[in-house]
Residue frames as a rotation matrix with the C-alpha (Angstrom) as fourth column:
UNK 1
0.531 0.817 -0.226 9.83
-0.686 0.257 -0.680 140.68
-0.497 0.516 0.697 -39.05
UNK 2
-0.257 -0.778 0.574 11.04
0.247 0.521 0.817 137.52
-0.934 0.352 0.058 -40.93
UNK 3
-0.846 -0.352 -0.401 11.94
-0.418 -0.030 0.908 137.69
-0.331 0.936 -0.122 -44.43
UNK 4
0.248 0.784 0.569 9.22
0.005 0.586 -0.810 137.09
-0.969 0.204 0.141 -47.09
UNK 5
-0.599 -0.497 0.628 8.74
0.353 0.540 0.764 135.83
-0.719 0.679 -0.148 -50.21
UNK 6
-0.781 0.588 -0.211 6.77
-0.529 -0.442 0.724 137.16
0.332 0.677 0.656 -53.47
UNK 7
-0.382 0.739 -0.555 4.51
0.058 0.618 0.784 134.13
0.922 0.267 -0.279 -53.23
UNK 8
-0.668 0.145 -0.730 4.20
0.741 0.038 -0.671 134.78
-0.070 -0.989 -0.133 -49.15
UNK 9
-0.738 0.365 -0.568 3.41
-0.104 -0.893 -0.439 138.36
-0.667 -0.264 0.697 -50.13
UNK 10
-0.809 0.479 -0.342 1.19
-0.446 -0.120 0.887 137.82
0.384 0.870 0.311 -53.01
UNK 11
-0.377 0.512 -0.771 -0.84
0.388 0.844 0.371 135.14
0.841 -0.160 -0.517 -50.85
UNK 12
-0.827 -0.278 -0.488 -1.23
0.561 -0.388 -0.731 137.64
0.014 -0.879 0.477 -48.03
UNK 13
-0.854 0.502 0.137 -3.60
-0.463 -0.854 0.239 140.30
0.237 0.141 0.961 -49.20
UNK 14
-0.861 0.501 -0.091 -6.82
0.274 0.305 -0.912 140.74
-0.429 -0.810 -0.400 -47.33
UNK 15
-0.221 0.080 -0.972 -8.18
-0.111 -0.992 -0.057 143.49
-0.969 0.095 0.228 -49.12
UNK 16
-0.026 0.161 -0.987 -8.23
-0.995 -0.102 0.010 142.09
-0.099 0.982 0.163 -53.09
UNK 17
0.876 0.439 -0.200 -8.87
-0.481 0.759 -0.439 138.97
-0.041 0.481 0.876 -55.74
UNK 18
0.348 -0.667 0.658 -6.15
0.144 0.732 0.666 136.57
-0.926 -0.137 0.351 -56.24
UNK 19
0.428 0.019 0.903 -5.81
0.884 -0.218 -0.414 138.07
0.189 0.976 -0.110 -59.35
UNK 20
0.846 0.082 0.528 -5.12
0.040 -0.995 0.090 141.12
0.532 -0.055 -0.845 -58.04
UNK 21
0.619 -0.749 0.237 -2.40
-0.299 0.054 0.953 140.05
-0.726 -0.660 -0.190 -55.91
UNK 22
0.233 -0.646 0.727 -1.26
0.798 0.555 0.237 137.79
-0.556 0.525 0.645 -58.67
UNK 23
0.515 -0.001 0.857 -0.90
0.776 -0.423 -0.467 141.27
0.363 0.906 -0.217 -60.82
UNK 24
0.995 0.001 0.100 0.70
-0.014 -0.989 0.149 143.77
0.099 -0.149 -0.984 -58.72
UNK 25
0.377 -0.926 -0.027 4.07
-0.113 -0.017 -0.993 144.94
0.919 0.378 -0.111 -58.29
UNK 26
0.933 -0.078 -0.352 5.80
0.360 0.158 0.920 143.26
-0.016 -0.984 0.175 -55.81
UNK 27
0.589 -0.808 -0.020 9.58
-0.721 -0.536 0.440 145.16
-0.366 -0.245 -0.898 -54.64
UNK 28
0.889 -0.375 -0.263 12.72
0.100 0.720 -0.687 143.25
0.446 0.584 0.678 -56.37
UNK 29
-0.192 -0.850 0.491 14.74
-0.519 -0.337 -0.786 143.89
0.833 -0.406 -0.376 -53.61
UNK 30
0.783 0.580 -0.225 13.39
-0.089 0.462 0.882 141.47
0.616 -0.671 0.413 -51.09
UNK 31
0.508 -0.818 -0.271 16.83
0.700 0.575 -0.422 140.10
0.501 0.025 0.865 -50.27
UNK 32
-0.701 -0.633 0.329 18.37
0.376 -0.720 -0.583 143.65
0.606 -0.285 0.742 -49.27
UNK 33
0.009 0.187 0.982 15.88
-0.185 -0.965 0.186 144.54
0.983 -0.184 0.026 -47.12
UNK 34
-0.700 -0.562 0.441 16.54
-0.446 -0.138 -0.884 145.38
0.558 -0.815 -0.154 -43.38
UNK 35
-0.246 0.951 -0.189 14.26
-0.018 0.191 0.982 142.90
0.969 0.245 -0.030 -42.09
UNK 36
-0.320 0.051 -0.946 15.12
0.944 0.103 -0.314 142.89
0.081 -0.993 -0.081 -38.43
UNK 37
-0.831 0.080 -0.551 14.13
0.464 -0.447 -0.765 146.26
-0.308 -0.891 0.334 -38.44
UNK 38
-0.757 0.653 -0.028 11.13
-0.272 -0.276 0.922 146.14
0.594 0.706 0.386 -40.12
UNK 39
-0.730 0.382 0.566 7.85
-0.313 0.550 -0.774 145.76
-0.607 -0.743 -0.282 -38.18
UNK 40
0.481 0.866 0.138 6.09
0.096 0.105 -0.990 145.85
-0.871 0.490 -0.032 -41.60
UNK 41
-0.777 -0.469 0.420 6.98
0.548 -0.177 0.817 146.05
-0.309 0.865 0.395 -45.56
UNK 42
0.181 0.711 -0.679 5.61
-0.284 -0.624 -0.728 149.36
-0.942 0.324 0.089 -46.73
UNK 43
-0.737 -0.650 0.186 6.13
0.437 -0.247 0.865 150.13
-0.516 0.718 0.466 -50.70
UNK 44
0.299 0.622 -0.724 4.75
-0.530 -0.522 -0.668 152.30
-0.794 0.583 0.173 -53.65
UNK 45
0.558 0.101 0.824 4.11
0.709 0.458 -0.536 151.16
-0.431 0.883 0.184 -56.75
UNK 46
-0.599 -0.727 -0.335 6.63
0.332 -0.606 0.722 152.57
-0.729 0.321 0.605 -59.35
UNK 47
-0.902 0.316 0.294 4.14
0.218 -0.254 0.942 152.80
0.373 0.914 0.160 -62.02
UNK 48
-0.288 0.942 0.171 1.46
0.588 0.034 0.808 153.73
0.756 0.333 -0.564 -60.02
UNK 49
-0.714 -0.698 0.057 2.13
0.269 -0.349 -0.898 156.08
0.647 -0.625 0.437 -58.09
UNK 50
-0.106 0.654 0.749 -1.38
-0.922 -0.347 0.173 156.68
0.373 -0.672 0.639 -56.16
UNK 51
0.705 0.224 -0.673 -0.94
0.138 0.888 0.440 152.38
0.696 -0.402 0.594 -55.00
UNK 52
-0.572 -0.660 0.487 1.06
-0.811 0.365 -0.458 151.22
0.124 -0.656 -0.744 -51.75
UNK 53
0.215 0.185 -0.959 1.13
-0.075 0.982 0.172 147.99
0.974 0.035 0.225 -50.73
UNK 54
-0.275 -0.507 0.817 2.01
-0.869 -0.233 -0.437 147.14
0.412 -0.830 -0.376 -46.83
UNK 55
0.299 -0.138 -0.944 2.53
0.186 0.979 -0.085 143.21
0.936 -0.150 0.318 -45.39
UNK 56
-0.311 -0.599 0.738 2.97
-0.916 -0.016 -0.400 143.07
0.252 -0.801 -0.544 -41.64
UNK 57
-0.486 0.158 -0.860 3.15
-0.046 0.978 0.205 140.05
0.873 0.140 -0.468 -39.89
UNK 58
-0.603 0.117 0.789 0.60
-0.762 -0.378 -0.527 138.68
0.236 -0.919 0.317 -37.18
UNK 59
0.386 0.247 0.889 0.26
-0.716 0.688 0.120 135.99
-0.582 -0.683 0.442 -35.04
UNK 60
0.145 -0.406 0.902 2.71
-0.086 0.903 0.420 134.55
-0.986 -0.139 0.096 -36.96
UNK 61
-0.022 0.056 0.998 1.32
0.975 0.221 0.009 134.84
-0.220 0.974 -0.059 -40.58
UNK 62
-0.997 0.002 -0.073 1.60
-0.032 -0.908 0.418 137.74
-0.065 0.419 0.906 -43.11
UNK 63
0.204 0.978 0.042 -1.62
0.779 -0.137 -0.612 140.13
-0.593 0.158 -0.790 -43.68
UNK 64
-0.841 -0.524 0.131 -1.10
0.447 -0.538 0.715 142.36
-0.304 0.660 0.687 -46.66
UNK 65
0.239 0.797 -0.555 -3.57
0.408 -0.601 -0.687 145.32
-0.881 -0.062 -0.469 -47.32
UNK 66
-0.170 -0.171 0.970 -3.76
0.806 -0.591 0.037 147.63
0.567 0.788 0.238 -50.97
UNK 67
-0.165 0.171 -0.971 -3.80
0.522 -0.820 -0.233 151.23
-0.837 -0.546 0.046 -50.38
UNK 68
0.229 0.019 0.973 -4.74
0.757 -0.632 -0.165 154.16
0.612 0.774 -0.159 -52.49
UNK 69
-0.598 -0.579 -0.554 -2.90
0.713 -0.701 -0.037 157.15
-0.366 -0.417 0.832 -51.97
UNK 70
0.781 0.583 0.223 -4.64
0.606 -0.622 -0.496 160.32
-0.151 0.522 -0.839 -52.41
UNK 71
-0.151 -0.823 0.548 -2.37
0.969 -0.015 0.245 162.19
-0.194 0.568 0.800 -55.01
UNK 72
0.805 0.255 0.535 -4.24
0.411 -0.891 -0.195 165.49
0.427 0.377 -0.822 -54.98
UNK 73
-0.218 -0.975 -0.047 -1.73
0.754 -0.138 -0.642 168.03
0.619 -0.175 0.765 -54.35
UNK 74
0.881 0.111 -0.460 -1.71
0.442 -0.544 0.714 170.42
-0.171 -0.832 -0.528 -50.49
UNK 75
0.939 -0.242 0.244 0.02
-0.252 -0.968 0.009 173.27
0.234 -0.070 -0.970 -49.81
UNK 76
0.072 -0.787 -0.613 4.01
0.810 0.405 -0.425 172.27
0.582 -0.466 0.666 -49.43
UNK 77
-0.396 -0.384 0.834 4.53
-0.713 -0.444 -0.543 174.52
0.579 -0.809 -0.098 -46.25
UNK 78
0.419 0.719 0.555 1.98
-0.854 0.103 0.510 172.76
0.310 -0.687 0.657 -44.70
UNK 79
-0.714 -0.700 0.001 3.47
-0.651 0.664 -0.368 169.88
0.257 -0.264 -0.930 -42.16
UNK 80
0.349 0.903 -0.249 1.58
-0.643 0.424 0.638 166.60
0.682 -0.063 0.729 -41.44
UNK 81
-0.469 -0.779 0.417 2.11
-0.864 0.501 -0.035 163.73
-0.182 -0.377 -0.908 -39.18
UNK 82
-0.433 0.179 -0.884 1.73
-0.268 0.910 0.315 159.81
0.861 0.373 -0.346 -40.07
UNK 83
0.419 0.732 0.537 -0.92
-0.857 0.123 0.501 157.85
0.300 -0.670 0.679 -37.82
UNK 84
0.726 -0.466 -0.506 1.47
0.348 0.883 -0.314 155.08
0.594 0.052 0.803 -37.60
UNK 85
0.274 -0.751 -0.601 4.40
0.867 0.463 -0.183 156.11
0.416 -0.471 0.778 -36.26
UNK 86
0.737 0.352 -0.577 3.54
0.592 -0.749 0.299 159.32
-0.327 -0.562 -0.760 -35.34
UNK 87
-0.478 -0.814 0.331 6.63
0.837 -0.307 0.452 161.01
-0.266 0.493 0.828 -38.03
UNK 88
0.353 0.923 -0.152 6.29
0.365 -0.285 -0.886 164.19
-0.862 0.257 -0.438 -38.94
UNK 89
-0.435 -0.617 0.657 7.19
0.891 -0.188 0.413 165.33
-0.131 0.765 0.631 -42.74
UNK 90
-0.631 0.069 -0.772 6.98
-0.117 -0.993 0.006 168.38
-0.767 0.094 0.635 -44.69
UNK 91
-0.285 0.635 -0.718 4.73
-0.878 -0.474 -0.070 169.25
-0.385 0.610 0.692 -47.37
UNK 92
0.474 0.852 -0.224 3.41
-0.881 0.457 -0.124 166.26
-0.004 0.256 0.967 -49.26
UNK 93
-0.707 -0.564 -0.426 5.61
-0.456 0.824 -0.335 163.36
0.541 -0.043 -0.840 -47.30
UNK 94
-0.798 0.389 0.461 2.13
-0.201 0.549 -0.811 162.21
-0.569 -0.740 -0.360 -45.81
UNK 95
-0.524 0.846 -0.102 -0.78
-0.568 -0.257 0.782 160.74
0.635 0.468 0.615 -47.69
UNK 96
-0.241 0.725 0.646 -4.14
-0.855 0.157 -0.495 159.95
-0.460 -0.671 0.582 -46.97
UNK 97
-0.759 -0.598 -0.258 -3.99
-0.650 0.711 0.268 156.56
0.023 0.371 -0.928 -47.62
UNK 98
0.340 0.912 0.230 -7.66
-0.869 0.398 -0.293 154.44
-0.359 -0.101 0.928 -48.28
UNK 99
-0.897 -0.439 -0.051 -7.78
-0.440 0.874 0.207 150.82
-0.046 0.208 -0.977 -48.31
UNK 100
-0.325 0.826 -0.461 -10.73
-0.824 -0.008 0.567 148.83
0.465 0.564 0.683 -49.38
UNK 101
0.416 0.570 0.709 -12.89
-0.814 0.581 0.011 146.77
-0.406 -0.581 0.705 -46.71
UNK 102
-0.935 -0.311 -0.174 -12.39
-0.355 0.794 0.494 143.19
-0.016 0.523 -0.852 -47.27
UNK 103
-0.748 0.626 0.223 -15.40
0.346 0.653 -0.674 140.93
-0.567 -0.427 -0.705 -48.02
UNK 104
-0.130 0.717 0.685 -18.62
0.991 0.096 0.088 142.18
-0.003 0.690 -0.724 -48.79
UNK 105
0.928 0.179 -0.326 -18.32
0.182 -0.983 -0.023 146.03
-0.325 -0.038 -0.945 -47.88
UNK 106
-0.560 -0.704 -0.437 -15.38
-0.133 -0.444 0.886 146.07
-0.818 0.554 0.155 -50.22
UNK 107
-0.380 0.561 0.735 -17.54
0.925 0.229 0.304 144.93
0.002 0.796 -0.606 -52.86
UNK 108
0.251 0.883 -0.396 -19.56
0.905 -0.359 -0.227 147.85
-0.343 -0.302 -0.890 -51.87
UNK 109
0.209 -0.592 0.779 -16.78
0.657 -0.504 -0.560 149.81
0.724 0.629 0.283 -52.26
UNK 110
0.982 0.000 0.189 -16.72
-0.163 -0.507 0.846 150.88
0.096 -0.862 -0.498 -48.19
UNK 111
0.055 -0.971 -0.232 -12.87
0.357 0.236 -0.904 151.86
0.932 -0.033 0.360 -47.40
UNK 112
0.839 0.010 -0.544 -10.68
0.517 -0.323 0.793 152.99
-0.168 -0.946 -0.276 -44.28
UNK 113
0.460 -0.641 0.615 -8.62
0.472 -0.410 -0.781 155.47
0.752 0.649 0.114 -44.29
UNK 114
0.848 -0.302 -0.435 -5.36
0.419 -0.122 0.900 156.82
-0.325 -0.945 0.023 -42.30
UNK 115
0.898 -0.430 -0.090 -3.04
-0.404 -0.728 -0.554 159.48
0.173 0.534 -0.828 -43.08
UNK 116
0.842 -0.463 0.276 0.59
0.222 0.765 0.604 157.83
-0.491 -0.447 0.748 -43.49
UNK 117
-0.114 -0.982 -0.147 4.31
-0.248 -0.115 0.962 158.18
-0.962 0.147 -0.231 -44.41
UNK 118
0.678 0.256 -0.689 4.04
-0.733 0.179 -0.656 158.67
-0.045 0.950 0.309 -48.55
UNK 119
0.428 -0.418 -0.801 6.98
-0.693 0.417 -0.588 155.88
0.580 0.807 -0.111 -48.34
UNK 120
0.693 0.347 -0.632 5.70
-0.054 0.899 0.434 153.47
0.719 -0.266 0.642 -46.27
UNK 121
-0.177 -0.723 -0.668 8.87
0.395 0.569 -0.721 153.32
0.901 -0.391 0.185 -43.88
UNK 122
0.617 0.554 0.559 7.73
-0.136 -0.624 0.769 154.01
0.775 -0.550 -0.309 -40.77
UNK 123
0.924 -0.357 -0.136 9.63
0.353 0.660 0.664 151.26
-0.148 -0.661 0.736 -39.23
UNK 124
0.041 -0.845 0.533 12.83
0.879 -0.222 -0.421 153.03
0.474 0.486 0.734 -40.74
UNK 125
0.085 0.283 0.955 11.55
-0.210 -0.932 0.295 156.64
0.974 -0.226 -0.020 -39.21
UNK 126
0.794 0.560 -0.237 10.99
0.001 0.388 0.921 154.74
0.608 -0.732 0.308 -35.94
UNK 127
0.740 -0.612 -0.279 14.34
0.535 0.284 0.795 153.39
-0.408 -0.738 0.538 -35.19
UNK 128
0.672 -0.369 -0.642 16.11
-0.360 -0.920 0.152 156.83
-0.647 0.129 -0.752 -37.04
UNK 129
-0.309 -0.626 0.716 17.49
0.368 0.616 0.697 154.74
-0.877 0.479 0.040 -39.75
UNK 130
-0.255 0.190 0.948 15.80
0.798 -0.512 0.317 157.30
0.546 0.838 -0.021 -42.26
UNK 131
-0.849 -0.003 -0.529 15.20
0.276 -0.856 -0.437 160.90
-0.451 -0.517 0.727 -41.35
UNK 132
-0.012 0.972 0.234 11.94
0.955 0.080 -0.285 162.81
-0.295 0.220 -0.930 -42.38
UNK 133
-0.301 -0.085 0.950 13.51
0.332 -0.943 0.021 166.77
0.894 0.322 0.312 -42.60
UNK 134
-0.788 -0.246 0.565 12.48
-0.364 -0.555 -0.748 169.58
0.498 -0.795 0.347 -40.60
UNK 135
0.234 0.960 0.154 10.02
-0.962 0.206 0.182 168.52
0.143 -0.190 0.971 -37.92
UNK 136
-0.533 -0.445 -0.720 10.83
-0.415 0.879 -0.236 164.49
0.737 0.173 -0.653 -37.96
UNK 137
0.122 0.265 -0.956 10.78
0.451 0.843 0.291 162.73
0.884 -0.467 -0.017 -34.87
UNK 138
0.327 0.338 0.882 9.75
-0.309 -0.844 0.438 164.16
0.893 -0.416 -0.171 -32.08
UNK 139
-0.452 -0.880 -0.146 11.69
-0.276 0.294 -0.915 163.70
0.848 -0.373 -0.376 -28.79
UNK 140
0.549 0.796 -0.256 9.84
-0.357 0.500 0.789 160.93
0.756 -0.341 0.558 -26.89
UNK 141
-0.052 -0.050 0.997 10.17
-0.967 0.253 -0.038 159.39
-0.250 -0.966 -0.062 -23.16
UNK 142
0.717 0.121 0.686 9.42
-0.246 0.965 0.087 156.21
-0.652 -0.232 0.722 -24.30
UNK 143
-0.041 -0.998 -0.041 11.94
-0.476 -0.017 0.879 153.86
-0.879 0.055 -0.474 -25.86
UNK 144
-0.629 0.376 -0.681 12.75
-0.700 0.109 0.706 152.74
0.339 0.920 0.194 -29.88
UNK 145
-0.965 0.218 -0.145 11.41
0.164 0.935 0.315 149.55
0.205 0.280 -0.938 -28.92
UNK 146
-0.392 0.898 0.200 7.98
0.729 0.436 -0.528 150.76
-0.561 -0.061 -0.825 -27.45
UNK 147
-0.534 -0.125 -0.836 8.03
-0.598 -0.644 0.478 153.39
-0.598 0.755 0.269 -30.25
UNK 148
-0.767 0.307 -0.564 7.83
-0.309 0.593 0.743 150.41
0.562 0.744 -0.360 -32.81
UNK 149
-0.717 0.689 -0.106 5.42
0.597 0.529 -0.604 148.46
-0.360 -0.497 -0.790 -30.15
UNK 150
-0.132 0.843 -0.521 2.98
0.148 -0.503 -0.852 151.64
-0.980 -0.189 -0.058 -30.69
UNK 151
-0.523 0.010 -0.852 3.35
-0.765 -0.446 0.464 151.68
-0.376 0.895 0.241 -34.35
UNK 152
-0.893 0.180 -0.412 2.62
-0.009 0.909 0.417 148.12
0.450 0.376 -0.810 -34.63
UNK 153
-0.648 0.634 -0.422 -0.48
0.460 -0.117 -0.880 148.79
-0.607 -0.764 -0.216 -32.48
UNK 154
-0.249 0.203 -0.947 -1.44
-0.395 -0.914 -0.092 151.40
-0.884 0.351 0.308 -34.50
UNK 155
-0.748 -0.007 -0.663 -1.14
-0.645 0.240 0.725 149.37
0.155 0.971 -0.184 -37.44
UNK 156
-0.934 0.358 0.012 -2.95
0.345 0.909 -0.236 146.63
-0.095 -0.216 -0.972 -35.90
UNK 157
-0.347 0.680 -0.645 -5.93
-0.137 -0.718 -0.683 148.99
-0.928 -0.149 0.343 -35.24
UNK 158
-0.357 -0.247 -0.901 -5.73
-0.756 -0.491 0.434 149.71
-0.549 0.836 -0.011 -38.77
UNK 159
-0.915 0.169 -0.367 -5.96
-0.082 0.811 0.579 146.11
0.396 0.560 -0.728 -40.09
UNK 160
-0.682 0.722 0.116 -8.75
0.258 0.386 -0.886 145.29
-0.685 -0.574 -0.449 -37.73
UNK 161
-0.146 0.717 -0.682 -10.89
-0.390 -0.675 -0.626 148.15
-0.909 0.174 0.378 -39.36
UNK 162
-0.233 0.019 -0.972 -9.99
-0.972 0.016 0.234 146.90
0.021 1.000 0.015 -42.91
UNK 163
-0.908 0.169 -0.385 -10.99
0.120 0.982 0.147 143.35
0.402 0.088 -0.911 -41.97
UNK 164
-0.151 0.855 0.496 -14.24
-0.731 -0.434 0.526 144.97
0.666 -0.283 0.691 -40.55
């Protein structure tokens, strides 16, 4: 993915008002992050912890999506696995994650929703540059690269739905 900028990311979003974009918290670490092996920029808000934010690029240009995290709280034995990159974590390292339609069935208030890595790094989980605990990554036939290919798929999917 190539480096972005605040204004890149702030101009991206599919999903909210220009206001909204112009108000949220973008990461203050652009600079340090690992962008070759990003296929996307996840993040949580710090002060809000039920927001994520997530910017992949496609066909070229950024699309950036809001998320709400459900924050209720599940059973920490229980294991889950992320629809993205297919990771699995313990107890409450997956949320269900709802994003709001764009257009007029966001107005409405119609979302999509897709259970995901509570910290956004799939692409980090993918190519084993973060671990997940017991359970993790499961030992696949196919290689990192079509690993990430199917995440980015996956994601794509994803955007489609939220662009309705």
């Amino acid at each position: 993915m190539k480096a972005l900028t605040e204004q890149t990311i702030r101009s991206s979003f599919l999903n909210c008002s220009k206001g909204e974009a112009g108000r949220l918290a973008v990461p203050r670490d652009l600079a340090d992050r690992p962008w070759d092996d990003l296929d996307f920029l996840g993040w949580r808000d710090p002060a809000a912890p039920d927001r994520g934010y997530l910017v992949a690029e496609r066909d070229g240009a950024p699309v950036g999506v809001v998320l709400r995290a459900n924050t209720g709280r599940r059973g920490l034995l229980r294991s889950n696995m992320c629809s993205l990159c297919l990771t699995v974590h313990p107890g409450d390292g997956v949320n269900l994650m709802a994003a709001r339609r764009s257009g007029a069935a966001g107005r409405q208030g119609n979302t999509v929703g897709l259970y995901l890595c509570a910290d956004l790094a799939c692409p980090l989980y993918v190519r084993g540059l973060r671990t997940a605990g017991p359970g993790g990554r499961m030992s696949e036939s196919l290689t990192v690269a079509e690993q990430a290919e199917r995440t980015r798929a996956n994601l794509f999917a994803f955007l489609d739905r939220i662009a309705g």
